[in-house]
C-alpha positions as CSV (number, residue, x, y, z in Angstrom):
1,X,22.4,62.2,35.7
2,X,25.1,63.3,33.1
3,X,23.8,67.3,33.8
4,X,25.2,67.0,36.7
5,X,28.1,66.7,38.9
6,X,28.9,64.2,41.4
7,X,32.0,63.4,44.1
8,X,33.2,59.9,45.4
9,X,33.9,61.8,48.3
10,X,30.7,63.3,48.9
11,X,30.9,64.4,52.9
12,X,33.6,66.4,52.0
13,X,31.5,68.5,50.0
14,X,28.0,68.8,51.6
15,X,27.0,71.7,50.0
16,X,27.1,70.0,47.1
17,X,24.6,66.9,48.6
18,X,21.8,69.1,50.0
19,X,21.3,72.7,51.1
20,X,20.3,71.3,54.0
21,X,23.8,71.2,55.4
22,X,24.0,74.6,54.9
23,X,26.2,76.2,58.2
24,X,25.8,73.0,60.3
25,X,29.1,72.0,61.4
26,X,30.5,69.2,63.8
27,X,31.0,70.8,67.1
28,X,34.1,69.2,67.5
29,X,35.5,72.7,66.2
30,X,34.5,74.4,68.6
31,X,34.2,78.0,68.0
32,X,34.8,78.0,64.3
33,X,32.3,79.9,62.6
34,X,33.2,79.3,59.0
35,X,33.4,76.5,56.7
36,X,35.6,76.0,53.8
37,X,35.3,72.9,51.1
38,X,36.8,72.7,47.8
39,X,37.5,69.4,45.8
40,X,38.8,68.3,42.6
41,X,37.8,64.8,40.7
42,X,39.3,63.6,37.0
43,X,38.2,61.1,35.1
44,X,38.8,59.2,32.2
45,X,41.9,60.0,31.5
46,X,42.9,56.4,30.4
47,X,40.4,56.4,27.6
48,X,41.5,57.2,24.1
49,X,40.1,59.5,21.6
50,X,39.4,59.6,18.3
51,X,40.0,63.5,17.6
52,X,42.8,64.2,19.7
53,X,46.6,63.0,19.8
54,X,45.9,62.7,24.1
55,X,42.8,61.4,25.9
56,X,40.6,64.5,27.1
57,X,40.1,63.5,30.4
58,X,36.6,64.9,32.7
59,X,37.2,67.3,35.2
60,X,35.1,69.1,38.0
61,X,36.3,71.5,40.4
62,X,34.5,72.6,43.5
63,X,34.5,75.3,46.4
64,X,32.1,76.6,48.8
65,X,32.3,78.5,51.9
66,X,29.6,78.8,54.7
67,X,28.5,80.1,57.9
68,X,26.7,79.1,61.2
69,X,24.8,82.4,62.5
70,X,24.0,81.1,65.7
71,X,24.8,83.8,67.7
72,X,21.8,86.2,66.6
73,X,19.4,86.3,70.0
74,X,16.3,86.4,67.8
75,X,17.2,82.9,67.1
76,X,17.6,81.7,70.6
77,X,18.7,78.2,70.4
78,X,17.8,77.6,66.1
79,X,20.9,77.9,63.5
80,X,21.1,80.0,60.4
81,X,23.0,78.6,58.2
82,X,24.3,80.9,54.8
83,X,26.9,79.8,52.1
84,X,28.0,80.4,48.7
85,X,29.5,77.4,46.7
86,X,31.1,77.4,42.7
87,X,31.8,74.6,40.3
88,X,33.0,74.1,37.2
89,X,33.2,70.8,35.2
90,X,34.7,69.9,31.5
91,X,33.7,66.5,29.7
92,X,35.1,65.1,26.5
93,X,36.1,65.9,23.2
94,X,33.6,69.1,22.5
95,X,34.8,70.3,26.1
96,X,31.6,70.2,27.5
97,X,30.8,72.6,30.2
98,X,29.0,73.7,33.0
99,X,30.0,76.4,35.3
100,X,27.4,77.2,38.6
101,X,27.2,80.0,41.1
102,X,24.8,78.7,44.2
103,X,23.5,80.6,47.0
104,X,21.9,78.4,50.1
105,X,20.4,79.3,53.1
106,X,19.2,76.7,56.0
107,X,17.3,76.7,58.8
108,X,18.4,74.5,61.8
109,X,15.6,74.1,64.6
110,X,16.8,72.5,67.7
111,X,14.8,70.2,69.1
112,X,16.4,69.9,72.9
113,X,18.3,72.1,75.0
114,X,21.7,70.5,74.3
115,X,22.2,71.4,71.0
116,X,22.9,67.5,70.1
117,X,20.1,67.3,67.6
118,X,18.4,69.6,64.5
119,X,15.9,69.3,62.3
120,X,17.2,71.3,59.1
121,X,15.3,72.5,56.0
122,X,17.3,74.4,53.1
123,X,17.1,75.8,49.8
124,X,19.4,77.1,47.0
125,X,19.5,79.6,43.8
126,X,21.8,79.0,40.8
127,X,22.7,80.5,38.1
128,X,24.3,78.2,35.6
129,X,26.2,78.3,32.0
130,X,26.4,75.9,29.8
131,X,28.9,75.8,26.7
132,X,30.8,73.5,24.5
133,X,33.2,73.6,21.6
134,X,32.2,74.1,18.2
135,X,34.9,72.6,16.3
136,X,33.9,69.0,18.1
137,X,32.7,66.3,16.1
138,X,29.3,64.8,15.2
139,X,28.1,61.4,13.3
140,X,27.5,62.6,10.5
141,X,30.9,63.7,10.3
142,X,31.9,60.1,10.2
143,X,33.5,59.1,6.6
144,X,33.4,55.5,7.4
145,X,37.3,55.3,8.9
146,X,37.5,58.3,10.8
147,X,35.7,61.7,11.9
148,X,36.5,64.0,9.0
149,X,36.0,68.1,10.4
150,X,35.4,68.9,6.5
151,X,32.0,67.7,6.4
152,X,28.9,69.6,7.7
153,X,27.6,68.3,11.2
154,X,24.0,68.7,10.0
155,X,23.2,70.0,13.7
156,X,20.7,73.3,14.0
157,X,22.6,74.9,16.9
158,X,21.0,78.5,18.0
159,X,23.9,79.1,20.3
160,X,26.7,77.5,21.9
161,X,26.0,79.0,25.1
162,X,22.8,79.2,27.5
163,X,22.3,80.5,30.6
164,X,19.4,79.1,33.1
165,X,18.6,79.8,36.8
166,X,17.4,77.0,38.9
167,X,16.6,76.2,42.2
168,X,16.7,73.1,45.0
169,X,15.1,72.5,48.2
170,X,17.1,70.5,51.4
171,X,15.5,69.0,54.3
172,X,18.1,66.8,57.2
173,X,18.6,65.5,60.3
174,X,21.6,66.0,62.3
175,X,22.4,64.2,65.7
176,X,25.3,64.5,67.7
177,X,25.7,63.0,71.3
178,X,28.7,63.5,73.4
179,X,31.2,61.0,73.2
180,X,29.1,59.0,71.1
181,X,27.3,58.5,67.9
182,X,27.2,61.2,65.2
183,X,24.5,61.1,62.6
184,X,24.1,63.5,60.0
185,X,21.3,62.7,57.2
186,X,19.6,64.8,54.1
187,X,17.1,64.8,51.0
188,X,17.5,66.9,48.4
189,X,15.6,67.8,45.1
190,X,17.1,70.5,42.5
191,X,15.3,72.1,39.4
192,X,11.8,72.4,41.0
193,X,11.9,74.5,38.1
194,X,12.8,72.1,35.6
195,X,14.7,74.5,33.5
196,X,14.9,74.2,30.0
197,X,17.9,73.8,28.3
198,X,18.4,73.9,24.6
199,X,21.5,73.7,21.8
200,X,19.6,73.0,18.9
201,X,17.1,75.0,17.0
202,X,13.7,73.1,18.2
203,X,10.3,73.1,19.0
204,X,10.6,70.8,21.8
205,X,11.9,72.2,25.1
206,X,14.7,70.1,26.5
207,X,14.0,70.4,30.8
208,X,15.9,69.2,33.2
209,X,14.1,66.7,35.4
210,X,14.1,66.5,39.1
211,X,17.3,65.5,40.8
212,X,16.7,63.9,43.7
213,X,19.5,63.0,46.4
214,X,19.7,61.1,49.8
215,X,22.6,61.0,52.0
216,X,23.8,59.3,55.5
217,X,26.7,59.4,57.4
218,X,27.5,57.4,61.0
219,X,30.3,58.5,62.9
220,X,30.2,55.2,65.5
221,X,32.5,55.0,68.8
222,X,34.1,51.7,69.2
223,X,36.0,52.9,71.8
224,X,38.4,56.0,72.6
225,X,40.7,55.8,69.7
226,X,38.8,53.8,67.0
227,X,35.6,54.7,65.2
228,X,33.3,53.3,62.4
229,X,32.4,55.6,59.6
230,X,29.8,54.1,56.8
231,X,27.9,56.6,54.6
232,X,25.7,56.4,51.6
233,X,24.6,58.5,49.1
234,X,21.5,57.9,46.4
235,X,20.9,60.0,43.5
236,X,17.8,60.1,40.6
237,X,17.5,61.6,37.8
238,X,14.4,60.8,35.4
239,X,15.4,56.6,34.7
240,X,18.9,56.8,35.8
241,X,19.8,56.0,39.5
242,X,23.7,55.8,41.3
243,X,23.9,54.8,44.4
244,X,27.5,54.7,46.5
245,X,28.2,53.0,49.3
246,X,31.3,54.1,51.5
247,X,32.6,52.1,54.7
248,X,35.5,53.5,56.5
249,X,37.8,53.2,59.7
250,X,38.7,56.0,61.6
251,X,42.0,56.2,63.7
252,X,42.6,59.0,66.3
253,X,45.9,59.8,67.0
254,X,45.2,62.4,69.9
255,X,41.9,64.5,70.9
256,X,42.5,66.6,67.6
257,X,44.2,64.5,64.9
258,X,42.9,61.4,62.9
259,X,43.2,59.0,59.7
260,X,40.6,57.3,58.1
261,X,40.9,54.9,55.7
262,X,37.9,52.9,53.9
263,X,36.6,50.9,50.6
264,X,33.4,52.0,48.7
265,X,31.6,50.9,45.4
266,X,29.4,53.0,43.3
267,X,26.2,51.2,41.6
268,X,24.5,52.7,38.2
269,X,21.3,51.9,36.3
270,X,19.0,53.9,33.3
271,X,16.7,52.8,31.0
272,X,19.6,50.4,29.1
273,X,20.8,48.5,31.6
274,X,19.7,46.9,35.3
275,X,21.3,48.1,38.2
276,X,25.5,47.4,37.5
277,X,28.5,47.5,39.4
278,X,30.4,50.6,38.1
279,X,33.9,51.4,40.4
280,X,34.9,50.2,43.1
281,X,36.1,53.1,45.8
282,X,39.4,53.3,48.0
283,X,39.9,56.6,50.6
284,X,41.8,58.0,52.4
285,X,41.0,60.9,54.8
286,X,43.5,63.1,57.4
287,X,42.5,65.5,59.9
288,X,45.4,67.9,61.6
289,X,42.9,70.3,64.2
290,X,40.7,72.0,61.8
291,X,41.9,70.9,58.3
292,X,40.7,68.0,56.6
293,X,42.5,66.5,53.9
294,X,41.4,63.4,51.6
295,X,42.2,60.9,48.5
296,X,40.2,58.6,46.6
297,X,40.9,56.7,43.4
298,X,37.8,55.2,41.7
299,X,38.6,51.5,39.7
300,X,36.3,51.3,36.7
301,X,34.9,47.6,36.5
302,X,32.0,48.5,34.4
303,X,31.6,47.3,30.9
304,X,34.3,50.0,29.7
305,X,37.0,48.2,31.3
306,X,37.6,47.4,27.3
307,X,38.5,51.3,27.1
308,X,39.3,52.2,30.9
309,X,41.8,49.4,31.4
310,X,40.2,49.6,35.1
311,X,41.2,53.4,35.8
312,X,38.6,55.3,36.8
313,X,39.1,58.7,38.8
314,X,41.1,60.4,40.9
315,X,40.1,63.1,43.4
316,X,41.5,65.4,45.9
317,X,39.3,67.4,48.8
318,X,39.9,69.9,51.4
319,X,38.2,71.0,53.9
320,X,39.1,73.9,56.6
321,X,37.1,75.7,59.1
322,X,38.0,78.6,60.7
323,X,36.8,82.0,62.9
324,X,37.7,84.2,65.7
325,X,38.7,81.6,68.2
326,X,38.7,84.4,70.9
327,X,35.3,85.1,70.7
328,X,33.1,82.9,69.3
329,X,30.1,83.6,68.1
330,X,28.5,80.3,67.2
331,X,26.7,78.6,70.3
332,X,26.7,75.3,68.9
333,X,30.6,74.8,69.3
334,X,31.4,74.3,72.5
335,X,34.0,76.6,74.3
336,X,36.1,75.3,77.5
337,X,34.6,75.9,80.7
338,X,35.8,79.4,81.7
339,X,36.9,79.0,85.8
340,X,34.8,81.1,88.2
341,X,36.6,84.9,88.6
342,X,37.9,84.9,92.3
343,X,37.4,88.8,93.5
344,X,40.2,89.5,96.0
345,X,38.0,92.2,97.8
346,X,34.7,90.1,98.2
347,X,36.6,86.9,99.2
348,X,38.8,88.7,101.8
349,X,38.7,86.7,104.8
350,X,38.2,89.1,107.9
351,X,41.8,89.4,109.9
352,X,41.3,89.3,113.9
353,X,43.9,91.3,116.1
């Protein structure tokens, strides 16, 4: 679970969850063609370390882009779905990190004339680096009071860079009806190629096991101005398992504009411990026309409250779509009804004399 990265607020980043989501957007944005996330989570901050006068705090940026190409007439009523998405994540005192270029492409079939529901398969490429810092400090560095840099680390390292390409495969369900409900679902499994992945001089291959994800989210009408949001995502990787659990209100202020505040709690396990409480979640999300803003804090209450002193992570996401308005090329947002042309020739009533 450690290889790789992962957001409290995950909607806001659904390239990130499955490549499944790939160019799907809500048609609420009518003829916006493009998508644009980008999010920033830091962590740890509050925890103290050994090697440097400041705590080195965790930190992941992400950014994607994508695109609906429903207007191609080969597809008739089906979605193509293409977008390119980056991340780049630092952790602890050797300055861990990983840094990821991703390509995705999805396929939405339609399954009714509406448009209101898909059935959506994806898949991804990416090419990811891996480095840390070799001044850092190891256990046999430890003199018995503190890490001494002086003494040899007794590590093997070849390099203290690799490169690896691997790859993921998406499959969702997306379900929007007028007015009413809004359910958007995906699975997810990255490195079917179980990439291998090695510091240290070795004979053993280090691989990275299969990743997989599942993800909901409900966008539930209670009546014109109030809605219920709850969403879940569940990750597994090898023995370890998280699992978060988000439950939100949301609160229109006019056809175009909303808040949307909620609680969460994220859940852990591996091979050491049973399934544990690990943060609790609060959010907050704005949305002004077709910009999408939203906070969370994470509370540690895990058994490193000791270090933590309850502070977990902060993170910050955006979200903006965007496209020729005038002409829009994506037939699963809506346009407004264009009134019937009135021909002042054709119409002209006949004058009697």
């Amino acid at each position: 679970m450690s290889q790789d990265i992962h957001f409290s607020q995950f909607n806001q980043m659904p390239m990130n969850v499955s490549p499944a989501k790939t160019g799907l957007f809500d048609s609420e944005y009518l003829s916006s063609t493009y998508r644009f996330n980008a999010g920033y989570r830091q962590q740890w901050r509050s925890v103290a370390s050994e090697n440097f006068a400041s705590p080195k705090p965790y930190a992941t940026f992400f950014a994607s882009i994508d695109k609906n190409l429903g207007g191609l007439n080969i597809l008739g009523r089906d979605l193509l779905g293409l977008g390119f998405s980056f991340y780049k994540d630092h952790a602890g005192d050797i300055n861990l990190a990983q840094s990821q270029a991703n390509i995705a492409l999805a396929y939405h079939k339609a399954l009714n004339n509406t448009q209101t529901q898909f059935l959506t398969l994806g898949f991804n490429a990416n090419f990811n680096q891996k480095t840390f810092n070799k001044l850092g400090t190891f256990d046999k560095q430890w003199n018995g009071n503190n890490y001494d840099k002086n003494l040899a680390s007794g590590e093997g390292f070849n390099d203290y860079q690799i490169n690896y390409l691997d790859f993921g495969l998406g499959l969702g369900y997306w379900l929007n009806i007028p007015n009413g409900t809004k359910l958007y679902s995906a699975a997810n499994v990255q490195h079917l190629n179980k990439p291998s992945q090695n510091f240290v001089q070795s004979n053993n291959n280090t691989k990275l096991a299969y990743l997989w994800t599942g993800n909901l989210e409900i966008v539930q009408s209670i009546n014109e101005k109030y809605f219920y949001v709850p969403s879940f995502i569940f990750i597994k990787q090898s023995s370890a398992k998280a699992f978060t659990l988000s439950q939100q209100i949301r609160i229109k202020s006019n056809m175009a504009n909303y808040h949307q505040f909620g609680v969460g709690a994220r859940f852990n396990s591996n091979y050491q411990y049973n399934t544990a409480t690990d943060a609790t979640i609060l959010y907050y999300k704005y949305s002004y026309e077709k910009i999408n803003l939203g906070l969370s804090y994470d509370f540690n209450i895990s058994n490193l409250t000791t270090a933590s002193q309850y502070l977990g992570a902060f993170e910050f996401s955006l979200q903006y779509y965007f496209g020729n308005d005038s002409n829009p090329k994506n037939k699963h947002h809506r346009s407004r009804l264009e009134c019937p042309k009135h021909d002042p020739v054709k119409n002209k009533a006949l004058k009697l004399f």
